[in-house]
C-alpha positions in Angstrom: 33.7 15.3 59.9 30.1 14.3 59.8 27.0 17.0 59.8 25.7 15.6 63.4 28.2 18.0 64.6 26.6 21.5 64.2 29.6 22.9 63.4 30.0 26.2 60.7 30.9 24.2 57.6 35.1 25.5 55.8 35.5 26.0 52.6 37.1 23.0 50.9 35.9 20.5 53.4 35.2 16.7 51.9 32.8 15.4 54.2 30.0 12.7 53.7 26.6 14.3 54.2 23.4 12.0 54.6 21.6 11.5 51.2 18.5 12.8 52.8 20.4 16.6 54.0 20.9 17.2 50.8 18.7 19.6 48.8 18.2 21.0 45.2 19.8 24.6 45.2 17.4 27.4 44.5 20.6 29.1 42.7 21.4 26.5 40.3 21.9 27.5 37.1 20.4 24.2 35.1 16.6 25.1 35.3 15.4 22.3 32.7 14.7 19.1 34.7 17.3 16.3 33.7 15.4 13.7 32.0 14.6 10.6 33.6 16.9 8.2 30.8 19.6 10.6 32.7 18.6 9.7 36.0 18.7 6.1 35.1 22.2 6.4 33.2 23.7 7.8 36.1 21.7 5.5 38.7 23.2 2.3 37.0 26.9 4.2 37.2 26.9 5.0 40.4 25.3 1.0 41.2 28.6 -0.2 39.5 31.2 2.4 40.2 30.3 4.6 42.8 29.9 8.3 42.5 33.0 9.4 40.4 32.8 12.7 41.1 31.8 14.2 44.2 29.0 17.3 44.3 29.6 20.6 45.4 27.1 21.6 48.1 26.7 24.9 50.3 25.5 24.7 53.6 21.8 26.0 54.5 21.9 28.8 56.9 18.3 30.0 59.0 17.1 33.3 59.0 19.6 34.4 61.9 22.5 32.9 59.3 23.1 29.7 61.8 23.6 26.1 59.9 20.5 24.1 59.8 22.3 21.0 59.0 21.1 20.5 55.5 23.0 21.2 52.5 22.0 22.9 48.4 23.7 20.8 45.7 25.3 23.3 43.6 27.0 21.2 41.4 25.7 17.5 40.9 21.8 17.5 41.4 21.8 15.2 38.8 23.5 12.8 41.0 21.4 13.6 43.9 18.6 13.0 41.8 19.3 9.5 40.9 20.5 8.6 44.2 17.1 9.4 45.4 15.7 7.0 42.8 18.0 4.2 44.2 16.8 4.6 47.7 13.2 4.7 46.4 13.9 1.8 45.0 15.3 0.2 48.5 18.7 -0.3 46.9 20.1 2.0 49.6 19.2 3.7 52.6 17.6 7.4 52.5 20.5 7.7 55.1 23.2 6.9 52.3 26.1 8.9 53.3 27.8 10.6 50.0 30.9 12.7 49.7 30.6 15.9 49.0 32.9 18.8 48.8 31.9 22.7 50.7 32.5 25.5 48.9 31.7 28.9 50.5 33.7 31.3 49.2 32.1 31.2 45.7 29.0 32.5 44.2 26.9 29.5 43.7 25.1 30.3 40.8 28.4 31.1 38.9 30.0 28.5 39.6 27.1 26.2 38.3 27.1 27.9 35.4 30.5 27.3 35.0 30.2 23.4 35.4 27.4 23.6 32.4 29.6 25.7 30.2 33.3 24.7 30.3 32.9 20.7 30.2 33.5 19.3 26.9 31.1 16.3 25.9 33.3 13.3 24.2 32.8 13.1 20.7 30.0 10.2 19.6 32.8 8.7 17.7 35.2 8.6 21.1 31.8 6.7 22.3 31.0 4.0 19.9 34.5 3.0 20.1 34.5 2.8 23.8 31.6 0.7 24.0 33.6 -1.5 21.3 36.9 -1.2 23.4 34.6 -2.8 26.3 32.9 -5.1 24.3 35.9 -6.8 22.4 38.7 -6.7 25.3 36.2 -7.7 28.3 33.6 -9.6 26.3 31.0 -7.9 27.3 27.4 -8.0 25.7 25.2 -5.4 25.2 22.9 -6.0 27.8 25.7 -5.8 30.3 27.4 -2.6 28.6 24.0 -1.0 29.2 23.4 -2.1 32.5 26.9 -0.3 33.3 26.1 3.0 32.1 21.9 2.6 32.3 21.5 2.6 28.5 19.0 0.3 27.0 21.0 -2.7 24.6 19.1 -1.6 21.5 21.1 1.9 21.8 24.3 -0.3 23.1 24.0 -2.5 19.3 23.6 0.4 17.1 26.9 2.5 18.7 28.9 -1.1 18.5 27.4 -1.2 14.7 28.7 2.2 14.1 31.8 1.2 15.9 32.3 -1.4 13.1 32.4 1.5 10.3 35.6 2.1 8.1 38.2 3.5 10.4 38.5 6.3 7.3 34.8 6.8 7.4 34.6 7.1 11.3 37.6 10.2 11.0 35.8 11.6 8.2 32.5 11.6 10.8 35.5 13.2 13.4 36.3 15.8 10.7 32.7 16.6 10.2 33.0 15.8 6.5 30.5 12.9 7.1 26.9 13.3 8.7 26.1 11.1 11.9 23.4 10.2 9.7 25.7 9.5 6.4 27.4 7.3 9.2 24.2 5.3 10.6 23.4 4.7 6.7 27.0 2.8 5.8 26.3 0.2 9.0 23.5 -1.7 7.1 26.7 -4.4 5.4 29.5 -5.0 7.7 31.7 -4.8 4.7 34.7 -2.0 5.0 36.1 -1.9 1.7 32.5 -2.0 0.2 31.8 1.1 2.5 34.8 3.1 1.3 34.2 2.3 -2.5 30.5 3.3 -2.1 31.5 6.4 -0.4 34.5 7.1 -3.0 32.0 7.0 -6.1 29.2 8.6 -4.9 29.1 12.4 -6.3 28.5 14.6 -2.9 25.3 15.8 -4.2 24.0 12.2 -4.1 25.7 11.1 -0.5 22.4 10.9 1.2 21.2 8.5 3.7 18.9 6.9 1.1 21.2 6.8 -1.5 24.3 5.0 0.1 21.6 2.6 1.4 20.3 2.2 -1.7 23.7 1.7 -3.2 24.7 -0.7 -0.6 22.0 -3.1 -0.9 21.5 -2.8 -4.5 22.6 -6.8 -4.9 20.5 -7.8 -1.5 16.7 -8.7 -1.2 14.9 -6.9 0.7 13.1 -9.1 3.6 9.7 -8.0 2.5 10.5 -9.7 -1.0 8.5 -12.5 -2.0 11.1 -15.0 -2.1 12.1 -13.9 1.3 8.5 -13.9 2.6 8.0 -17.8 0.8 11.3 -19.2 2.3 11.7 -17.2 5.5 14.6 -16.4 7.5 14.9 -19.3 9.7 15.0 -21.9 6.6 17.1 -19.0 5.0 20.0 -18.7 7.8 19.7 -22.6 8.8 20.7 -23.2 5.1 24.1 -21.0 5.9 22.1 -17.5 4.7 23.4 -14.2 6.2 20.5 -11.6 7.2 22.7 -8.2 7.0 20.5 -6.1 9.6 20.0 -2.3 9.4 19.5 -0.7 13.1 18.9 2.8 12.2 16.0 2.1 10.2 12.6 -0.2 9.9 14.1 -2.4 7.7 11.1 -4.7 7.3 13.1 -8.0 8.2 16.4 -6.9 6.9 18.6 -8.1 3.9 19.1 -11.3 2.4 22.7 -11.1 1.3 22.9 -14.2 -0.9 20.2 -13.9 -3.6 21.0 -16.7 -5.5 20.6 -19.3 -2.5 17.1 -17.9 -1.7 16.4 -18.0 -5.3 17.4 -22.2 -4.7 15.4 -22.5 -1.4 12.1 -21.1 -3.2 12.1 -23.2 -6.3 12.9 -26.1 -4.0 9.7 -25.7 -1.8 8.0 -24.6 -5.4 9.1 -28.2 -7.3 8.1 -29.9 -4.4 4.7 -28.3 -4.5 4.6 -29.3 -8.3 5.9 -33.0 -7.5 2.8 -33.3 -5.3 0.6 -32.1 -8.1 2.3 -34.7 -10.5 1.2 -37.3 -8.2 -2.0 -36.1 -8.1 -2.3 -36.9 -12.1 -1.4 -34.2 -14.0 0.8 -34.5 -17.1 3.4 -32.3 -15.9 3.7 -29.1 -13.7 6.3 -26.6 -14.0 7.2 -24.2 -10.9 9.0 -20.7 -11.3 9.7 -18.2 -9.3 7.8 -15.4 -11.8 4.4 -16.2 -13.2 4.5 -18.0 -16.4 3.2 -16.2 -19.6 0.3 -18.4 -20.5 -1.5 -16.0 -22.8 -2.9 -18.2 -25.8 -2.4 -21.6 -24.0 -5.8 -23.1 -24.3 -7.5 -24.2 -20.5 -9.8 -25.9 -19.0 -11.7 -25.2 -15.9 -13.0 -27.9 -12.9 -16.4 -29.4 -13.0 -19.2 -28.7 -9.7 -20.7 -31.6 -8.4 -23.6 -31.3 -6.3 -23.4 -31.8 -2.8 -23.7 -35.2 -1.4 -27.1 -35.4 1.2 -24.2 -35.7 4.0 -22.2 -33.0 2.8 -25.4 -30.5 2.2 -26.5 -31.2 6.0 -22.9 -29.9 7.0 -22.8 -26.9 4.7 -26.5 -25.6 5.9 -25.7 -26.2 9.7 -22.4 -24.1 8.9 -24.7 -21.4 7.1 -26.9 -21.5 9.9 -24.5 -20.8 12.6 -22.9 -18.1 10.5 -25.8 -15.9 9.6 -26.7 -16.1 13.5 -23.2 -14.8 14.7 -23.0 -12.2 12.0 -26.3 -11.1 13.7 -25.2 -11.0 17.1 -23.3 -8.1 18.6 -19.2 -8.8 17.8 -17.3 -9.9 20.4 -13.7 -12.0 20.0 -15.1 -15.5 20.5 -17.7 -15.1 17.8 -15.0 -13.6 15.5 -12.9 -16.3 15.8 -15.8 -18.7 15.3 -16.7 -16.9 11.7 -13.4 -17.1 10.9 -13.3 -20.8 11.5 -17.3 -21.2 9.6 -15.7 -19.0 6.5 -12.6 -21.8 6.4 -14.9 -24.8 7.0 -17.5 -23.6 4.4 -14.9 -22.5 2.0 -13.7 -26.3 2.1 -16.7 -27.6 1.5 -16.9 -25.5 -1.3 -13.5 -26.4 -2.6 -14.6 -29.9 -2.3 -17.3 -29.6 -5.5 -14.4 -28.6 -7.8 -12.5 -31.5 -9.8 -11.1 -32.1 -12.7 -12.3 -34.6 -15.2 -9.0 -37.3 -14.8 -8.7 -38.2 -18.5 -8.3 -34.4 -18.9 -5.8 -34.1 -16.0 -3.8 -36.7 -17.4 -3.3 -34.0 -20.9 -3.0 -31.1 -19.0 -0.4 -29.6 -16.5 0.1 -27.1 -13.9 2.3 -23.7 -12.9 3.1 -23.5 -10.0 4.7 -20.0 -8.6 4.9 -16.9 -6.5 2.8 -14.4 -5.9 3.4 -10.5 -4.9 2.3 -11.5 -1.5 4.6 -14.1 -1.2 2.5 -17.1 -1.3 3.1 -20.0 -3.7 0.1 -20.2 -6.3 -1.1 -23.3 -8.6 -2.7 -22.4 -11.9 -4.5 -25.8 -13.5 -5.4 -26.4 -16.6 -3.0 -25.3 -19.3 -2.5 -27.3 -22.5 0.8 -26.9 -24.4 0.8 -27.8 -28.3 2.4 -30.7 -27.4 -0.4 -32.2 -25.5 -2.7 -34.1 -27.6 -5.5 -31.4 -27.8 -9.1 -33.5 -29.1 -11.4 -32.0 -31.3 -13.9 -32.2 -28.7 -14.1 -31.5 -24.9 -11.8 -29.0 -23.3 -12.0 -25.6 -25.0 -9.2 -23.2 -25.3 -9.6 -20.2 -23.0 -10.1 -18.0 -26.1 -12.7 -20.1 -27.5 -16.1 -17.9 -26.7 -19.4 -18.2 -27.7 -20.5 -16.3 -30.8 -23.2 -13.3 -29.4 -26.4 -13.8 -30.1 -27.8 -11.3 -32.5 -30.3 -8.4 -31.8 -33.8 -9.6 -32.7 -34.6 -6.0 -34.0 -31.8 -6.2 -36.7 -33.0 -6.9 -39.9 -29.8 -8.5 -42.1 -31.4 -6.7 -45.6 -31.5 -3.5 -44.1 -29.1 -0.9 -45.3 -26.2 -0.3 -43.0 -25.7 2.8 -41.3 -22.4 4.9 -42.7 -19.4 3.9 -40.8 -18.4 7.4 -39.6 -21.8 8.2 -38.1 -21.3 5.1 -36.6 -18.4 6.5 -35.1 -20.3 9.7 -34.5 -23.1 8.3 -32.6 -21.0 5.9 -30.1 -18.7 9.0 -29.7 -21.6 10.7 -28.2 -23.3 7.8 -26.1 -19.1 7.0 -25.1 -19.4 11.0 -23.7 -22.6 10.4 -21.8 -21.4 7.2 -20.7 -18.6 9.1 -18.9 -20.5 11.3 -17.8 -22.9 9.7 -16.0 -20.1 7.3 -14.4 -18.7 11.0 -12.8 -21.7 11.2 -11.1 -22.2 7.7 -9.6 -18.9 7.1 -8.0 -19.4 3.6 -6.6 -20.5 2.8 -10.2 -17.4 4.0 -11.7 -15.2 2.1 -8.6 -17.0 -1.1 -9.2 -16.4 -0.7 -13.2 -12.9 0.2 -12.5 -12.7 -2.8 -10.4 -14.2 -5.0 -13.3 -11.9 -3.9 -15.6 -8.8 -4.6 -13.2 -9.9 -8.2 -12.5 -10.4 -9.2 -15.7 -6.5 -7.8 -16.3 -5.1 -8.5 -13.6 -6.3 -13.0 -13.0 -6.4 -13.4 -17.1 -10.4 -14.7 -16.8 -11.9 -15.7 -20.2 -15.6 -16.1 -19.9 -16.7 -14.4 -22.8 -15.9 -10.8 -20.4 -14.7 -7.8 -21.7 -14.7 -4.1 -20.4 -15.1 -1.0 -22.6 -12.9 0.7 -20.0 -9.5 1.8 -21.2 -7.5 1.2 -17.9 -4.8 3.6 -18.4 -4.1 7.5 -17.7 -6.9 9.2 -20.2 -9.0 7.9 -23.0 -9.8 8.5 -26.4 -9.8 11.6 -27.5 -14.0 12.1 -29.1 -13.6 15.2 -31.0 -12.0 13.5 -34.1 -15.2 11.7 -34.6 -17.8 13.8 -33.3 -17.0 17.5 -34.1 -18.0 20.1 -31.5 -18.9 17.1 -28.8 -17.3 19.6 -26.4 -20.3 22.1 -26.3 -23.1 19.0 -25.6 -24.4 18.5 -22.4 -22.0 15.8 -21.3 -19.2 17.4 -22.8 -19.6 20.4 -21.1 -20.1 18.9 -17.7 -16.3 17.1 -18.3 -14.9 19.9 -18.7 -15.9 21.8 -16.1 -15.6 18.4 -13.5 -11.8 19.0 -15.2 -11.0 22.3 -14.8 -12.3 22.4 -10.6 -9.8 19.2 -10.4 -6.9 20.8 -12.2 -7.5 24.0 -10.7 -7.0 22.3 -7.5 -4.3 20.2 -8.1 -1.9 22.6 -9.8 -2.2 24.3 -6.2 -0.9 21.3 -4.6 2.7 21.1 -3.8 2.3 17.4 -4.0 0.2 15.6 -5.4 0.4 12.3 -3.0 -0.1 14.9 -0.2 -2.7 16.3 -1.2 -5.0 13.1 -2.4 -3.9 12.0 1.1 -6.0 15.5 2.4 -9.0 14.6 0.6 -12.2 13.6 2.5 -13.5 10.0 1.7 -16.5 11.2 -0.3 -13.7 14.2 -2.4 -11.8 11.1 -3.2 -14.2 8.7 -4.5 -15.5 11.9 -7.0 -11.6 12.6 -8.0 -11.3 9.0 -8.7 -14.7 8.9 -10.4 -13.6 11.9 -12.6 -10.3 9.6 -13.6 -12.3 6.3 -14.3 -14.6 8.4 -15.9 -12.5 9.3 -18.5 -11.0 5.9 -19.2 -14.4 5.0 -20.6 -14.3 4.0 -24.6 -17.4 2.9 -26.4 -16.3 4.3 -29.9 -17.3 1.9 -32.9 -15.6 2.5 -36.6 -18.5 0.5 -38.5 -22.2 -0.6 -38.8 -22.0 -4.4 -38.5 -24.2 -6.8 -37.7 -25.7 -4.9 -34.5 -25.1 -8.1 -32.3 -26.8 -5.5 -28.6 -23.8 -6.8 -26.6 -21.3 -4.4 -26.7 -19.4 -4.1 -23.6 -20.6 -0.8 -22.5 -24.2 -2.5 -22.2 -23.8 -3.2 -18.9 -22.2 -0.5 -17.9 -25.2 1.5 -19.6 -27.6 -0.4 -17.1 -25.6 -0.1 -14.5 -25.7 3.7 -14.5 -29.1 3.9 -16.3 -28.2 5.5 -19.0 -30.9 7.5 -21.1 -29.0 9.1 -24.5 -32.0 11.4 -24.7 -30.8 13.5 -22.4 -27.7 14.2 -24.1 -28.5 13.7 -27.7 -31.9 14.1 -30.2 -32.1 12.9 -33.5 -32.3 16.3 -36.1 -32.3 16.2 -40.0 -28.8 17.5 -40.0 -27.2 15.3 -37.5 -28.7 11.5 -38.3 -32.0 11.7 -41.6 -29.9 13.4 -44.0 -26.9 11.1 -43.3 -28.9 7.7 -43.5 -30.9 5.6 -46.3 -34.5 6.6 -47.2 -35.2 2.9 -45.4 -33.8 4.3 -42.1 -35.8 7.4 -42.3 -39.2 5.3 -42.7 -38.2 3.2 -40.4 -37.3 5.4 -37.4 -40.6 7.5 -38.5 -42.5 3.8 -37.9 -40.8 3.1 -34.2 -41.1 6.9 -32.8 -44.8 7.6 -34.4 -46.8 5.2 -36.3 -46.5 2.8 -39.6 -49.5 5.9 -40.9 -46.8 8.1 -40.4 -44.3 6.6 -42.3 -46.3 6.2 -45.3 -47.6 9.4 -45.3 -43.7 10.9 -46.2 -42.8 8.0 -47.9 -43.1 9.5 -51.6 -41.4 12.9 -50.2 -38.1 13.7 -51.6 -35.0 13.0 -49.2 -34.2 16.7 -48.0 -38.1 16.9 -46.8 -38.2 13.7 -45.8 -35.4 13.9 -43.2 -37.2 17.8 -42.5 -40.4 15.6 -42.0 -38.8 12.8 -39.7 -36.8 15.4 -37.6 -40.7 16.3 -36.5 -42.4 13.5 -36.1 -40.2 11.8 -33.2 -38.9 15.0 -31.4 -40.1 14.3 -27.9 -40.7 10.8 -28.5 -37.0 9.6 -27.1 -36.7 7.7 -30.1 -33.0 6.5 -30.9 -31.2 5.0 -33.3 -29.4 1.5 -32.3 -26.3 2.4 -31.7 -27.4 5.0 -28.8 -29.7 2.2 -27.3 -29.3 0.4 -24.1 -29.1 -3.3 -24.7 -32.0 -5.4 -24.1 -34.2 -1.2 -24.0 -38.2 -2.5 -24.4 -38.6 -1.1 -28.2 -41.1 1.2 -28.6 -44.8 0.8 -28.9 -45.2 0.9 -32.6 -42.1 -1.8 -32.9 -44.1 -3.8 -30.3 -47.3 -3.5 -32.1 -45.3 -4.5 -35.3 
């Protein structure tokens, strides 16, 4: 029976009806849209199979209860749907007949409903094995697995890796004592038996996804390790290397099972690097895979030629062309062009450097991997073994004595150690203070600090700052530094931050919520504190203390935060000192005129004649400050 015969449709009937008489059913019980990976799953069946199951339609009757000839899908819309998406796409006719099956005598929306409800999806576990059932006896890839049942290959190879599980860990998924996602974790090694012992020692309160990953790959390298990055996985594999892959998670380039043959392939590519250093004229170079500890080996650095005419004419044309693209609006060309300037000016540069040969031919090389997974040369290095001469090449410790402060007078009586310690207790609180409040100060300190850390330079560079969670403690040498200015202003800066924090569920979280400008004054707080200018004696006041800089750099002015007094400095110091300070704040007149007094009202006497002045004793003093104007005078 076809539908060009108007005839009243019988219950039970199995008749093809033309794709295009064939409607949605306003009383079907599914209301949320089928997706359209659905659509395509089913599209790609029916392509290969044909329709499996045929729908259940009712006819449409007009408004006197006659047969218009079209038909509601009660039960298959889903199949009607992605039959329409074949004939859109011209793989068959909007004419396709399919067969369908009448049913009149039942309430279409119940019986819908009933299709939704009583079915019984297979078990994910019934799947995977399926697809591996398909894949093993018919030898079919994924791609052709997926284009069977519409599924994309990528889902197709992660339900034939899970496939591949332990047989006793697949039931135990069955049995629901085992997550789908406990299940996903156990397919990053292919190994059963490792699976089942992992699984069998694990406590349950540690069987988590991360944690039987973790355990699983405990003895692997990760692919974003540096070996793995140096040697890469084509050189890695080609060698006889197996990559175990995890397809449940960003991996990062997967697992390099056999550690100790990429541990082989790097220091061969790292000896040969060496060998071509060797026949460049070094002594000797030495590759490994971890950065050599070379602290005390003495160095020596490459000597800067001038440019040749020829080479100077290259290297301002390159210039040249580089300031005017920087000054033209960016576009992809010119990019790529200041890229390609910054590499041929940066050889040029390179070109200056070279190393005396008599010295090469002492001296040897490392040669290793960084972080990033790049191989690194360091030149230079003496061993004791090399024959070191008295002159020339200087160890890398070897720095030049610091010149002394003119001002310092070696006869003078030296100041008493623990006010000393007092005094650069309070200029190391100011100091830290005045770095909270110029953040891209304190970043570029902190930055100053890691670089001479982290690349080992020795040129005579140190950093007062104490790179680590907190710093000294100032109280023990300056009692009650808590109530001064600076001191104050810490603690408060503290408290807000701690406040703050101890409201944060995490802390990671909630640096991550910060606004750019809350974050540099958090980290300015923290590099603030790291700050330590504390000296335990009066030596020779040499003015180049490492805080010097920093001091200029944040314009630092100690008479803000401290002033000279009888009690805290001229009753604690030599008669000399008093006259002395008395001589720089006011006048040499001054001086003489409380020079017979006795100590108590001399120190009385000295507290008055520099208050307001700004006058400070050395060790609160910026270095290089323009002395005052009776010093000048002097």
């Amino acid at each position: 029976m076809t539908t060009t015969e108007q005839t009243t449709a019988t219950h039970g009937t199995v008749c093809d009806i033309p794709l295009n008489r064939l409607k949605k059913s306003p009383r079907n019980a599914r209301k949320t849209p089928h997706s359209s990976d659905a659509i395509e799953a089913l599209a790609a069946s029916i392509a290969l199979k044909g329709m499996l199951q045929a729908p259940v339609v009712e006819p449409e009757l007009d408004a006197e209860g006659l047969p218009t000839g079209d038909y509601f899908v009660t039960i298959g819309e889903g199949r009607r749907q992605a039959q329409l998406l074949r004939a859109k796409r011209k793989e068959i006719k909007k004419t396709e007949p399919v067969r369908c099956v009448i049913n009149t005598e039942h309430d279409a929306h119940e019986i819908s409903l009933d299709e939704n409800i009583t079915r019984s999806a297979m078990h994910p576990a019934d799947q995977f094995e399926a697809f591996q059932r398909l894949s093993v006896e018919q030898g079919l890839g994924a791609e052709k697995i997926g284009a069977r049942f519409g599924v994309a290959a990528g889902l197709v190879r992660q339900r034939l890796r899970l496939a591949a599980v332990s047989p006793r860990l697949m039931e135990a998924y069955r049995s629901a004592e085992l997550t789908l996602e406990q299940l996903m974790a156990f397919t990053v090694v292919d190994d059963q038996q490792r699976q089942e012992a992992v699984w069998d020692t694990l406590p349950e309160y540690e069987r988590s996804p991360h944690t039987i990953r973790r355990r699983l790959t405990h003895d692997r390298v990760s692919g974003t390790d540096r070996r793995a990055l140096f040697v890469g996985a084509e050189a890695y594999e080609a060698a006889g290397g197996i990559i175990e892959r995890d397809l449940f998670a960003d991996d990062q380039g997967g697992y390099f099972a056999s550690p100790v043959l990429l541990d082989t392939l790097a220091l061969e590519r790292l000896d040969a690097i060496a060998a071509e250093l060797l026949s460049d004229g070094w002594k000797w170079a030495e590759a490994t895979i971890d950065r050599p500890h070379t602290h005390g080996l003495p160095r020596f650095y490459p000597q800067v030629r001038e440019f040749t005419l020829e080479e100077q004419s290259a290297y301002d044309a390159l210039t040249a062309e580089q300031d005017s693209l920087a000054a033209q609006a960016w576009s992809e060309s010119g990019e790529a062009r200041l890229i390609e300037l910054e590499e041929q000016i940066s050889q040029l540069d390179g070109a200056r450097l070279s190393f005396d040969p008599e010295a090469k031919a002492r001296g040897g090389v490392f040669v290793f991997l960084t972080p990033e997974g790049a191989a690194r040369a360091e030149l230079g290095f003496l061993r004791p073994d090399d024959n070191i001469s008295d002159e020339g090449d200087e160890g890398e410790d070897s720095a030049p004595e610091p010149a002394k402060n003119e001002r310092v007078k070696p006869d003078r009586p030296r100041l008493p150690d623990k006010l000393v310690a007092e005094l650069t207790a309070h200029r190391t609180a100011a100091l830290r203070n005045e770095v909270a409040e110029q953040p891209q100060v304190a970043l570029l300190t902190l930055l100053h600090a890691l670089v001479l850390r982290t690349f080992s330079l020795r040129h005579g560079e140190r950093s007062c700052m104490e790179v680590r969670p907190g710093g000294a403690e100032l109280t023990g040498y300056a009692p009650g530094i808590e109530e001064t200015p600076a001191g104050r202003a810490i603690r408060e800066r503290h408290e807000v931050w701690s406040a703050r924090l101890d409201g944060a569920e995490s802390i990671e979280a909630f640096i991550d919520s910060l606004e750019p400008a809350e974050a540099m004054g958090l980290l300015a707080h923290c590099v603030s504190l790291t700050v330590s200018d504390v000296r335990m004696r009066d030596g020779v006041w040499t003015g180049t203390a490492p805080s010097d800089r920093l001091a200029a750099r944040v314009g630092l002015d100690m008479s803000r935060y401290w002033t000279p007094t009888a009690e805290n400095y001229f009753s604690r110091v030599s008669k000399t000192r008093i006259l002395e300070a008395a001589t720089e704040a006011a006048s040499p007149d001054a001086a003489k005129r409380i020079e017979g007094a006795k100590k108590p009202e001399m120190a009385a006497a000295a507290e008055q004649l520099v208050s307001g002045t700004g006058w400070l004793p050395e060790p609160l003093r910026t270095a290089n400050d323009t002395p005052p104007e009776a010093i000048a005078a002097e």
